[in-house]
N, C-alpha and C positions, 0 to 999 in steps of 0.2 A: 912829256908830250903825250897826251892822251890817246893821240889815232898810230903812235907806233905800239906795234903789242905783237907779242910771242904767240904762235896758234901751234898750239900741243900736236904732239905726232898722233897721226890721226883724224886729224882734223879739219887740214889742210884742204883735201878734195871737197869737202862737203861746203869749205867756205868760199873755193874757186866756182863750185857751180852756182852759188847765189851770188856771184860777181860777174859770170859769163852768165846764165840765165841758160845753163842746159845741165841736165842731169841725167840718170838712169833712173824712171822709176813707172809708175801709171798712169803720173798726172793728176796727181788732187793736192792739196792742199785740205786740213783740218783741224778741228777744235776738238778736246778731250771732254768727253763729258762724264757723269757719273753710269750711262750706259753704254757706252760705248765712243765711236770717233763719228763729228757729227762732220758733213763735206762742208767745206765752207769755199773750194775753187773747185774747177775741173776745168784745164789746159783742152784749147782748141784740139781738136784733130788726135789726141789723146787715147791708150787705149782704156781709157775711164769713158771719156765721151762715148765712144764705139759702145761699147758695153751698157749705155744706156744710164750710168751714175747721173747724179744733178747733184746742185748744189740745195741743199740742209738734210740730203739723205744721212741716214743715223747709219754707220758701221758697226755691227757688234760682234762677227764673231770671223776670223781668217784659217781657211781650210778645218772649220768645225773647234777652233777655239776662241775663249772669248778673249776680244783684244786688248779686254783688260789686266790679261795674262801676257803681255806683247811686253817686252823694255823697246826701247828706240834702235835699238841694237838689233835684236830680233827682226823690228819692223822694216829696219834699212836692208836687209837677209833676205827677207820675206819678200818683199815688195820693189828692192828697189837694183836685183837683181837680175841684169840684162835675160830674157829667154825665161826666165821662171814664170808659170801660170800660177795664180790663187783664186781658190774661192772664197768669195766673203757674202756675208749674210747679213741683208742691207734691208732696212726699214725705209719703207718711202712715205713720202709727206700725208701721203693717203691714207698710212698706219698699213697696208699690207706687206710684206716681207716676202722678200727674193733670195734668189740667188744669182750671184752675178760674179764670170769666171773672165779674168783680166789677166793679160800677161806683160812683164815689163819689158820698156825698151827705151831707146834712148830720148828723152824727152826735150823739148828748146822752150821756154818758157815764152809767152807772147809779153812782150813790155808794153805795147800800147794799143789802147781801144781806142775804136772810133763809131758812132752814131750820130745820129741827129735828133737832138732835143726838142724842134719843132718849126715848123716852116721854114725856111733858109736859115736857120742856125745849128751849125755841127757843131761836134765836140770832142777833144781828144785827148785822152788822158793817157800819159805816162808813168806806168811805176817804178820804172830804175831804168838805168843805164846802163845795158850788158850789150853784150858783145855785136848784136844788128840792130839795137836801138834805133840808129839813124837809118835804115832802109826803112823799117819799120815803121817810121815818122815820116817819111819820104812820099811813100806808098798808102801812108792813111791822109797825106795831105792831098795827093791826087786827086784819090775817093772824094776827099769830102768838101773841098774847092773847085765844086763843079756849076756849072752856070746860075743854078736857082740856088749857090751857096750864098749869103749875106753878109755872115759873121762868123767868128772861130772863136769858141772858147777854148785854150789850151790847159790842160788840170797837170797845176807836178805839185800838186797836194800828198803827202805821206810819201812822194817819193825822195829816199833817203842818199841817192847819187848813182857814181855807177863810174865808167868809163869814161876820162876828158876828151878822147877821141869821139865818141857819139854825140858826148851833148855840143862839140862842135860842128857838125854832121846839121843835128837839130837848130841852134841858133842861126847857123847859115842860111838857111830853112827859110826860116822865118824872118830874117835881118836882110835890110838894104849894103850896099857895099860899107867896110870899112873894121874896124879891128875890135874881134870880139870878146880877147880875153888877153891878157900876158903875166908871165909868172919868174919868178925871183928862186935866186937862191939865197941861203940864210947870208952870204955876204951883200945882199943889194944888187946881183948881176945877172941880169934878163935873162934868161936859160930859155924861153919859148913867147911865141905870139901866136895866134891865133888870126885868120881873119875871112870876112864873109864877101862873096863876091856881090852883082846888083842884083841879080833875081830874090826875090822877097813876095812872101804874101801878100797879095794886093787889097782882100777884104782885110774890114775891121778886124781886128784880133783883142781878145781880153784875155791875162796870165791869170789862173786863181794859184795861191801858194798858201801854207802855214806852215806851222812851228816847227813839223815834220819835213819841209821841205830843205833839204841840206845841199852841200859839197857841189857834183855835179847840176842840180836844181837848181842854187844859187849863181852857178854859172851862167845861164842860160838867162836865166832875173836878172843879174846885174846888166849884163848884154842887153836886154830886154827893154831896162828900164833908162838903160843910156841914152841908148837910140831913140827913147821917146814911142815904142811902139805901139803902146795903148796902154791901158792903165793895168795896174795889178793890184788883184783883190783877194781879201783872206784876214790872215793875221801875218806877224813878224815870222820872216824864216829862221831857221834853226843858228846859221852864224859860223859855217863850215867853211874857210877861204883857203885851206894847202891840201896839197897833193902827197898821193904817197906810190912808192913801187911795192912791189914784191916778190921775196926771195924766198926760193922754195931749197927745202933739203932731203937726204935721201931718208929720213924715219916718216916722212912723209909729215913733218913740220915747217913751220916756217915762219918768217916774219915780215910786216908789215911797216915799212919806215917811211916817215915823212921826208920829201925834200925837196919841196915847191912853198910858194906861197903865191896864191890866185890874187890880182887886181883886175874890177871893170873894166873897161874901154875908157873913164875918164877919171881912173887911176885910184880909185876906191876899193881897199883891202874890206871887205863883209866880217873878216873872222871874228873870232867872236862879240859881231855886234850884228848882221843880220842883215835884210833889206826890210822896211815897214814898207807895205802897198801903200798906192795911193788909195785905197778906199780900206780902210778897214773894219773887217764883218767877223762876228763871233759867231762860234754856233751854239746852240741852247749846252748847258752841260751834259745831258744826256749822250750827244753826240759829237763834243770835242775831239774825243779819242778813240770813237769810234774809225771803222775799216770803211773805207769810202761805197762801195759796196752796199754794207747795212742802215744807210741812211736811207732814208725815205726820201724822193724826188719833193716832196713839198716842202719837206723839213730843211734841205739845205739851201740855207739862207745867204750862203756863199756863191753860189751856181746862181742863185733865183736874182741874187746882184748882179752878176755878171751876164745871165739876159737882159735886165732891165738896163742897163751901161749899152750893150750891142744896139738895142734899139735905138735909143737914142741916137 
């Protein structure tokens, strides 16, 4: 079974915080470059944000070395050490060079944005499923289902799962009464149900998903697409349908074992075969696997489906 795996002593913490979506560190997110670390995130409310980072600032050098001399090891010491200040020496987009003195602390990752893409159509994208997903879906449907709302695009494009607690949280959300998920054990005997009460989104809704779209994601699709909620557009999801727990140990290892198997609402196991939307839309090569982020608002052809569907 490919999703049970051993995580080395050591490694454990680092792999709980990208499962709860809270860490100890500054808040950025970045790409390695050949001059340094370029920003490619910076966490709400953050003390990166505070401190004025943005995102495509170039890092190159931490308390006067270059970060080219950093191992990950280093950096996680450095940076990701509750109460520790650093200064880093940061290129801005404008080509002039700062200094900018940040101190770590404890961080909660945001899972999901929300905007509005253009006169009554909002839009709300989730990237995982960690530990408030569901408030945080809750709270951005409020915001954005407000009188001059029309339509909802929902994006769980590249998001790779998360918690079955939140994305039931979220499908309830979203779904009229009735049962949004139930799971097996490896002998055939129902071990859990899921189900969503009448409250439901009353505008239009369109799902975008692709290939990256997994585990928890596909939960929420199958549910989605049982119900009939409105149509889902992209490409085929990734094909993740069991569950797994995790057991921690004292070297600060642990393991990952599967013991669910996920079915739809009208008893359709996804696993390794996926859900195909009803509308299926490529994106040029360029930006298949691209970070949803770096696309260009013209260029995704996926989203630019999924207004033109709303209208209608």
């Amino acid at each position: 079974d490919p999703y049970t795996n051993y995580i080395q002593p050591g490694e454990l913490e680092s792999y709980m915080n990208y499962i709860t979506g809270s860490y100890s560190g500054v808040g950025i997110s970045y790409q390695k470059e050949e001059e340094g670390f370029r920003i490619k995130r910076v966490e709400n409310n953050s003390p990166a944000q505070q401190a004025g980072l943005e995102v495509e600032d170039l890092v190159t050098k931490i308390n006067n070395i270059s970060v080219l001399e950093y191992t990950e090891e280093m950096l996680t010491n450095t940076l990701g050490t509750p109460n520790v200040t650093s200064e880093l020496t940061v290129v801005k987009k404008d080509g002039s060079v700062v200094s900018v003195s940040v101190t770590a602390t404890e961080i909660n990752m945001e899972s999901v944005v929300v905007k509005e893409l253009e006169a009554g159509i909002k839009y709300i994208r989730l990237t995982q499923f960690d530990n408030d997903t569901g408030k945080e879906f809750t709270d951005a449907v409020a915001l954005a289902c407000t009188e001059n709302c029309k339509g909802l695009v929902i994006d769980l494009r590249n998001n790779g799962g998360g918690y079955e607690n939140q994305a039931t949280i979220v499908a309830d959300t979203i779904l009229p009464e009735g049962t949004i998920a139930y799971s097996e054990d490896k002998y055939g005997n129902e071990i859990s149900r899921t189900v969503s009460d009448a409250n439901e989104i009353k505008v239009p809704v369109v799902l975008l998903v692709n290939q990256n779209s997994a585990s928890a994601s596909e939960y929420v699709t199958g549910a989605f697409r049982d119900f009939n909620k409105g149509k889902i557009i992209g490409t085929k999801t990734y094909g993740k349908g069991v569950g797994q727990i995790t057991y921690s140990f004292d070297d600060n290892s642990g393991i990952t074992l599967t013991v669910a198997r996920y079915f739809t609402p009208s008893g359709d196991c996804i696993h390794g075969v996926g859900i195909t939307p009803d509308i299926v839309v490529e994106l040029s090569e360029e930006y298949k696997n691209a970070a949803l982020d770096d696309i260009p608002f013209e260029k995704d052809l996926q989203l630019q489906k999924a207004i033109e569907e709303l209208k209608k």
